[in-house]
Every structure is written in structure tokens, then in C-alpha cells.
C-alpha positions as CSV (number, residue, x, y, z in Angstrom):
1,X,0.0,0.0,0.0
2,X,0.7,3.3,-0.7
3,X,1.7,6.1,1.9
4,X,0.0,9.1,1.5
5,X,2.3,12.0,-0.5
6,X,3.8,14.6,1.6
7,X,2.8,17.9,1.2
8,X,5.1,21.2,2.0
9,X,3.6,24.3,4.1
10,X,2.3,26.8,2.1
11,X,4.2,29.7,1.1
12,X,2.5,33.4,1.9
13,X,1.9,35.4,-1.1
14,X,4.3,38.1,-1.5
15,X,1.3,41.0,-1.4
16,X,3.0,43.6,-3.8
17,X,3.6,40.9,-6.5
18,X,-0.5,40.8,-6.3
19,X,-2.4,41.5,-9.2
20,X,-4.5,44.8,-9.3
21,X,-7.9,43.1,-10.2
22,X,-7.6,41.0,-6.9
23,X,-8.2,44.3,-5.2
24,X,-11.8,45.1,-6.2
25,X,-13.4,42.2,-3.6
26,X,-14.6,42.9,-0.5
27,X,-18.2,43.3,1.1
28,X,-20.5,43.9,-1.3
29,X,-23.1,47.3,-0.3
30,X,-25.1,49.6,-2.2
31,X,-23.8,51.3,-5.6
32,X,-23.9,55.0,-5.4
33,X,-26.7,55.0,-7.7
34,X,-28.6,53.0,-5.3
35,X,-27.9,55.4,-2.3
36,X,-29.1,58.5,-4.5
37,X,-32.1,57.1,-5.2
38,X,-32.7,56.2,-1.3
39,X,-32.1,59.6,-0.7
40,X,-34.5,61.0,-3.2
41,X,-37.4,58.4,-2.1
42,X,-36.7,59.5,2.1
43,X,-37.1,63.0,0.2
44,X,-40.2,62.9,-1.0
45,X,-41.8,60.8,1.5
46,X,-41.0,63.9,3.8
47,X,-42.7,66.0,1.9
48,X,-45.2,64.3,1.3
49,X,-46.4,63.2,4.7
50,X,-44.4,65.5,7.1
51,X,-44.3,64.4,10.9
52,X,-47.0,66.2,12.4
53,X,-46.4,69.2,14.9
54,X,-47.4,68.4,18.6
């Protein structure tokens, strides 16, 4: 029988060999577009229906 293969430690990446593209991941959010919009809706909602005075 076999043995099983040997397998070296892994080597850290050398960061500034890294390429570019890797940079753009992350946590995903809301595209700017998306937050404009937000703030437009939240706009006119106040106006519409503004919190009434005590």
C-alpha cells in the first residue's frame, strides 16, 4: 500500500507581486446609484407626509 504524499507548508503570497484586479473584492453594499435614489425616495416621503407638529 501506498503512503500518502507529503505535502510542504504553504508559502505566503508576496502582497506587492499581487495582481490589481484582486483588489476590487470585498463586502458587497449599495452602488452610489442605489444610495441616491434612497435619498430621493426619504425625500419625497417627507414632503409628502411630514411628521405632524405636537
Amino acid at each position: 500500500m501506498k503512503r500518502a504524499k507529503q505535502r510542504l507548508p504553504l508559502k505566503p503570497r508576496n502582497p506587492v507581486a499581487r495582481s490589481p484586479l484582486l483588489g476590487k473584492g470585498g463586502p458587497h453594499g449599495k452602488s452610489t446609484a442605489a444610495k441616491r435614489r434612497q435619498a430621493q425616495v426619504e425625500l419625497l416621503k417627507q414632503t409628502r407626509d411630514p411628521d405632524p407638529e405636537p
